[in-house]
C-alpha positions as CSV (number, residue, x, y, z in Angstrom):
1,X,-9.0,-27.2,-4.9
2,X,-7.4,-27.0,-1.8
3,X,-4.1,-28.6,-0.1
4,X,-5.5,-30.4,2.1
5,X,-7.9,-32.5,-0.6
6,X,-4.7,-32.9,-2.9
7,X,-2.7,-34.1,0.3
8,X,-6.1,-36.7,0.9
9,X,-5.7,-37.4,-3.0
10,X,-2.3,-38.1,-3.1
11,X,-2.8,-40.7,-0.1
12,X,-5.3,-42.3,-1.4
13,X,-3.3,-42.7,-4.9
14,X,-0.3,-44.3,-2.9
15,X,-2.9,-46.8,-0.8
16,X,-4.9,-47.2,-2.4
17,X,-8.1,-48.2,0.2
18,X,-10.2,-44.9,2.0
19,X,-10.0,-46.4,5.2
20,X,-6.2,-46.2,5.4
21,X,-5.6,-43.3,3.5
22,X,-8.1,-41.4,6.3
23,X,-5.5,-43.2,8.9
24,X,-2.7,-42.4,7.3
25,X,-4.0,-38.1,7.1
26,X,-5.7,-38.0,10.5
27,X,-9.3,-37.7,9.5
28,X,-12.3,-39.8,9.4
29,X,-13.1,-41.6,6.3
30,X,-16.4,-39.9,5.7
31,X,-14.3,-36.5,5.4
32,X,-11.5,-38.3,3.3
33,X,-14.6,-39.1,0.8
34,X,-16.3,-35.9,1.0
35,X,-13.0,-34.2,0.1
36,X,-12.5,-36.5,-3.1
37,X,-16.1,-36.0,-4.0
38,X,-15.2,-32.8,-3.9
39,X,-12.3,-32.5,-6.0
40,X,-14.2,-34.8,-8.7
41,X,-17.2,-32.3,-9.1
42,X,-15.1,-29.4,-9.6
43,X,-12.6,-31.3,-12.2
44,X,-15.9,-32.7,-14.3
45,X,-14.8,-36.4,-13.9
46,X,-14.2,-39.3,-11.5
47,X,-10.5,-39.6,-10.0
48,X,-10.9,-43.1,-8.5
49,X,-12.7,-45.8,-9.4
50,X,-13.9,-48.0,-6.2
51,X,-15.0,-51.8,-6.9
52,X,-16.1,-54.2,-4.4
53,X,-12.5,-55.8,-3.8
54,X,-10.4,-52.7,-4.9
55,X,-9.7,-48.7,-5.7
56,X,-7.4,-47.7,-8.8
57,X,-6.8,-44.7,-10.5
58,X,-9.1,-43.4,-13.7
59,X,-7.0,-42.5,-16.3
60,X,-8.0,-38.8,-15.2
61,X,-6.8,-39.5,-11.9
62,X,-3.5,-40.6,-13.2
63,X,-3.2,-37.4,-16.0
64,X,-3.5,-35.0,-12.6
65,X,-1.1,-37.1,-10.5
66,X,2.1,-35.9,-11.2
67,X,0.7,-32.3,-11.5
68,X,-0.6,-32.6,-7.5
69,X,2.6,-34.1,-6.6
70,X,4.4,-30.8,-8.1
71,X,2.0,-28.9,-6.4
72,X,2.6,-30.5,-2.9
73,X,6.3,-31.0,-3.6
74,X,6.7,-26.9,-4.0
75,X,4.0,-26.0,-1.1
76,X,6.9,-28.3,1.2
77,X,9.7,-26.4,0.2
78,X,8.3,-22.9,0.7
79,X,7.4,-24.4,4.0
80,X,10.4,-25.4,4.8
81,X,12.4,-22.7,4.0
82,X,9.9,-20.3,6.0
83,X,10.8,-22.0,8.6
84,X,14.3,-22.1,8.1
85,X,14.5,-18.5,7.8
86,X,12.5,-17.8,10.9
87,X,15.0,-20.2,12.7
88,X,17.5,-17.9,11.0
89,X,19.1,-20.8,8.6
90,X,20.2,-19.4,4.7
91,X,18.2,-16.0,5.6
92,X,19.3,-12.6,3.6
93,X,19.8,-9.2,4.6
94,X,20.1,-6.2,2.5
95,X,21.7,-3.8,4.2
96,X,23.1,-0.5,2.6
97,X,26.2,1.2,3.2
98,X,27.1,4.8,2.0
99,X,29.8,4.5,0.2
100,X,32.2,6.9,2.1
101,X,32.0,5.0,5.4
102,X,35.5,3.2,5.7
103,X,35.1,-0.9,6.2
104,X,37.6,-0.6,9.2
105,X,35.1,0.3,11.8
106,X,32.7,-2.3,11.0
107,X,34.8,-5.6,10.3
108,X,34.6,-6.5,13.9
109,X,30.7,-5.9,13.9
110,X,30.1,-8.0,11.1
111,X,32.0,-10.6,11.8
112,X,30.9,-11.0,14.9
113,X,27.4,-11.0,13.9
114,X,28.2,-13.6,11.0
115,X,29.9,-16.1,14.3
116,X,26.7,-15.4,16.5
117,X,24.2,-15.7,13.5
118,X,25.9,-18.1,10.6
119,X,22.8,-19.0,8.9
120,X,22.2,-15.2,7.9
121,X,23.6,-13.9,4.8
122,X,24.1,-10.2,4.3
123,X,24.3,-8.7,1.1
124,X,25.9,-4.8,1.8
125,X,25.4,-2.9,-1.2
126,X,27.5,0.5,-1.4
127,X,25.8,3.9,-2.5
128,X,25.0,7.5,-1.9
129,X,22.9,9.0,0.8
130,X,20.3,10.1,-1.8
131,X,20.4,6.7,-3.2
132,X,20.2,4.7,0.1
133,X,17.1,6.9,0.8
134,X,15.6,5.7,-2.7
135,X,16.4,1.8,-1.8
136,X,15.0,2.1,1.5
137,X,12.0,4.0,1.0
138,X,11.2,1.1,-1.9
139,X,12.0,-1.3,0.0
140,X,14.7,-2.3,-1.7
141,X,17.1,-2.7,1.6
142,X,16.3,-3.3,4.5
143,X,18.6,-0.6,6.6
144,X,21.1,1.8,5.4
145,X,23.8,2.9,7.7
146,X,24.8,6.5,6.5
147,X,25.2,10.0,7.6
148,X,24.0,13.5,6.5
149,X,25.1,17.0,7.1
150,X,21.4,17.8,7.5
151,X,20.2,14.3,9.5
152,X,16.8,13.1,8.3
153,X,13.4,13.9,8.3
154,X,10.5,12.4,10.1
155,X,9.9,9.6,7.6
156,X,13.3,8.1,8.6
157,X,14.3,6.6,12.3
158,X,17.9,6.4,13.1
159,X,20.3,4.6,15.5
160,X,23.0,7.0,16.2
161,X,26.6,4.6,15.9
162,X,29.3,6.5,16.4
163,X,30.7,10.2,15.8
164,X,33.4,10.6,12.5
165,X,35.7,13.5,12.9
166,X,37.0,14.9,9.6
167,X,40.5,14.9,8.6
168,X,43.1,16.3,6.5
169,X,44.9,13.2,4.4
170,X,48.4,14.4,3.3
171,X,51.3,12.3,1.9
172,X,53.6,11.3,4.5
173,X,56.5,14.3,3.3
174,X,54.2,17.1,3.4
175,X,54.0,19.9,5.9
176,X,50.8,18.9,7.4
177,X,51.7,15.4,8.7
178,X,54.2,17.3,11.5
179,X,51.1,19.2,12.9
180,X,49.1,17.7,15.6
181,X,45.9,19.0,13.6
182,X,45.1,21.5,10.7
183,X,43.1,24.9,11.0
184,X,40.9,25.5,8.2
185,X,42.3,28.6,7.2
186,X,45.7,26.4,6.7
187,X,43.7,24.6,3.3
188,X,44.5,28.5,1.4
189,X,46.3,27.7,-1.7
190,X,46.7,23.6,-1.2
191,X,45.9,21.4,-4.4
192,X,43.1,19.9,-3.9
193,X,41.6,16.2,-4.7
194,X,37.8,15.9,-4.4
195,X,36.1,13.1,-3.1
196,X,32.9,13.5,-5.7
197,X,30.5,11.2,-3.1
198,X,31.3,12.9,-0.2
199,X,28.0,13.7,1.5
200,X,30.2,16.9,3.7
201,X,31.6,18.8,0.5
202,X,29.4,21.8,0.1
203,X,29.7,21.8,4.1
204,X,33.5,21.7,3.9
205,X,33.2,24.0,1.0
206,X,31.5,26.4,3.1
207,X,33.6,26.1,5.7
208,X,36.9,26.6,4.1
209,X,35.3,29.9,2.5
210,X,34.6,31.2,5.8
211,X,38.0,31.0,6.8
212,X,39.5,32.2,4.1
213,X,41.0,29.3,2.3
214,X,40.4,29.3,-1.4
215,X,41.7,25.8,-2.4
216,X,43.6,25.0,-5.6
217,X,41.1,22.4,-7.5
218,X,43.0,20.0,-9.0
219,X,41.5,15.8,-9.9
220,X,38.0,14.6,-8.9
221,X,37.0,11.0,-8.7
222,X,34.1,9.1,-7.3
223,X,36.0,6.5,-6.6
224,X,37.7,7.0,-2.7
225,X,40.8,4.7,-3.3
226,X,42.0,6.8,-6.4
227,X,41.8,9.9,-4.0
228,X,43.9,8.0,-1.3
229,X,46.0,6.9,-3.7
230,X,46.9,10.0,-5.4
231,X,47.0,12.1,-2.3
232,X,49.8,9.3,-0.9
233,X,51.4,9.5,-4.4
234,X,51.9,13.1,-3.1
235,X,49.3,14.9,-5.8
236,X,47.4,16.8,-3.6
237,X,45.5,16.8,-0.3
238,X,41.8,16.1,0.6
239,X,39.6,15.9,3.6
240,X,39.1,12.4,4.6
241,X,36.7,10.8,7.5
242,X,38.7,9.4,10.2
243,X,37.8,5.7,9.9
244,X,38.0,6.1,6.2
245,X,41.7,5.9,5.4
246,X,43.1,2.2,4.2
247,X,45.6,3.3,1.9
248,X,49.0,3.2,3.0
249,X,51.4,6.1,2.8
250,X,48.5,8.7,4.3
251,X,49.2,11.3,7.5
252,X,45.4,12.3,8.6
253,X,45.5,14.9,10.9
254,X,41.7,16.3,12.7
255,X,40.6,19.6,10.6
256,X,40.1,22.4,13.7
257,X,39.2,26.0,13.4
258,X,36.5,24.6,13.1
259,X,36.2,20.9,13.9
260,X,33.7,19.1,11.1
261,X,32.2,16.1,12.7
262,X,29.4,13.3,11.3
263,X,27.4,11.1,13.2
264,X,27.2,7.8,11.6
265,X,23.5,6.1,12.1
266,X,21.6,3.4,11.3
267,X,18.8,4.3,9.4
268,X,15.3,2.3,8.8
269,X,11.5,3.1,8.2
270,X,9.8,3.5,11.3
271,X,6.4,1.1,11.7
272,X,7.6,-1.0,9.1
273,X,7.7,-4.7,10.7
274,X,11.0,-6.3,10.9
275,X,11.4,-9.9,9.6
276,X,13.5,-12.1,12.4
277,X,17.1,-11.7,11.0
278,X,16.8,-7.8,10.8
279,X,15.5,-7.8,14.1
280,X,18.7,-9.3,15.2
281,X,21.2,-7.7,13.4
282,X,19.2,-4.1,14.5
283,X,20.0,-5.9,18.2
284,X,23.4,-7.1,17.5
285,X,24.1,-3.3,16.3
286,X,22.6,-1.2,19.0
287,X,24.7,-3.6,21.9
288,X,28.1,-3.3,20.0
289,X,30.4,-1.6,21.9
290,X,31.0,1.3,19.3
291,X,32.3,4.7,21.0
292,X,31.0,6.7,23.1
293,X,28.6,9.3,21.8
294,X,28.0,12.5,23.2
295,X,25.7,12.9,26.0
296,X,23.5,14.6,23.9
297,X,23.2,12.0,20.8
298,X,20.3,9.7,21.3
299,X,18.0,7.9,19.2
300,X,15.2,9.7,16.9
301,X,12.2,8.3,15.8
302,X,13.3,4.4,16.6
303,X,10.6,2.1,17.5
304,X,10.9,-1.5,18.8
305,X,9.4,-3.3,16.1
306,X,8.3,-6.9,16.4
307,X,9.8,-9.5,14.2
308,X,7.2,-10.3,11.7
């Protein structure tokens, strides 16, 4: 059974008369009848029952009718909201957001996305990198803006944002919050709070082994504002991105000797087709004015795709 033969059916239930039922859905009347005829000889039994002076309903005809309307009723809505998602009215995003990147830098993005493109809804869910790359490979978001000590491999494209110098997050009293900046080798012997999903601590680990720091472990949390908190309560010190800091009561000062920097990207799965909202937002991100990268930062693997 097909829709157009339930749409012929249902007009012919409401007119009861073939001629204006075919009027009323475009077609001749032979077709109109064919289609019934149809429908009859695959449901074993008559729908209508045609007289000289009239048409009705068999009591078959009537047992399917609400069914058909059901069937019609729900092939209209999914219509309709196709099309209202294509025009960009109550569509949804996924997007994914590792969990160390500060909201600060993108508040003016998204909301002015949300004043250019109202009718999109954007759900952001927070994770790790390893994570993200689990969602987005399943298909499970739709982009994942992120950043990794080690970038991506091939299966991955990537939108390079902007670059995030690390800092040094002190309370406001301590020694480091007079200094312009703080050399690595200046981390020897300060308590330290770890920030458990930070995608740069073996990196920073590293680092401060290389110049000799050996840092005084003290609390570990996943959870970023707890760090902040404690390390503006004056229990420690941590390494902090730059855009990341929203509790107040912090000095951040740039780590040097040497400088740790992240590129922030957005990442997606190259060849995989792009419904219409993505392929704005993916627009409306490339053109914002973030700053300026490097000369040599560019875009890896991205590939216009078409909006599906």
């Amino acid at each position: 059974m097909e829709l157009h033969e339930i749409r012929y059916f249902l007009a012919l239930s409401r007119v009861l008369n073939f001629t204006r039922a075919a009027e009323q859905c475009h077609v001749s009347q032979p077709a109109l009848t064919r289609a019934i005829q149809k429908m009859e000889a695959e449901l074993g039994g008559l729908l209508f029952s045609r007289e000289r002076t009239s048409t009705h309903l068999t009591d078959l005809g009537r047992l399917l009718l609400p069914h058909l309307e059901e069937v019609m009723s729900r092939t209209e809505a999914a219509r309709d909201s196709a099309h209202r998602f294509l025009r960009l009215e109550n569509a949804q995003l996924a997007v994914g957001v590792m969990c160390t990147v500060g909201p600060t830098r993108f508040v003016g993005f998204l909301n002015a996305f949300r004043n250019s493109h109202p009718g999109v809804e954007i759900t952001l869910l927070e994770a790790v990198p390893r994570r993200l790359i689990e969602l987005l490979s399943q298909g499970e978001i739709d982009v994942a803006i992120m950043a990794r000590p080690d970038g991506f491999d091939d299966r991955f494209a990537t939108i390079p944002l902007y670059n995030e110098r690390f800092m040094v997050a002190c309370p406001l009293g301590h020694k480091f919050a007079a200094q312009p900046a703080v050399e690595m080798r200046q981390m020897d012997g300060q308590i330290y709070l770890q920030r458990i999903n930070c995608e740069f601590a073996e990196y920073l680990a590293a680092q401060c082994r290389e110049s000799g720091a050996a840092l005084v472990r003290s609390y570990r949390s996943e959870r970023e504002d707890w760090i902040m908190t404690m390390v503006a309560a004056g229990m420690g010190v941590c390494f902090l991105p730059e855009y990341s800091a929203v509790v107040p009561g912090l000095a951040a000062r740039p780590v040097i000797a040497p400088e740790v920097v992240r590129q922030i990207s957005l990442v997606s799965v190259p060849g995989r087709r792009w419904s219409s909202p993505l392929a704005r937002f993916v627009q409306a991100i490339r053109t914002h004015p973030w700053p300026a990268l490097p000369p040599a930062a560019a875009s890896r693997g991205i590939d216009d795709n078409v909006a599906a």
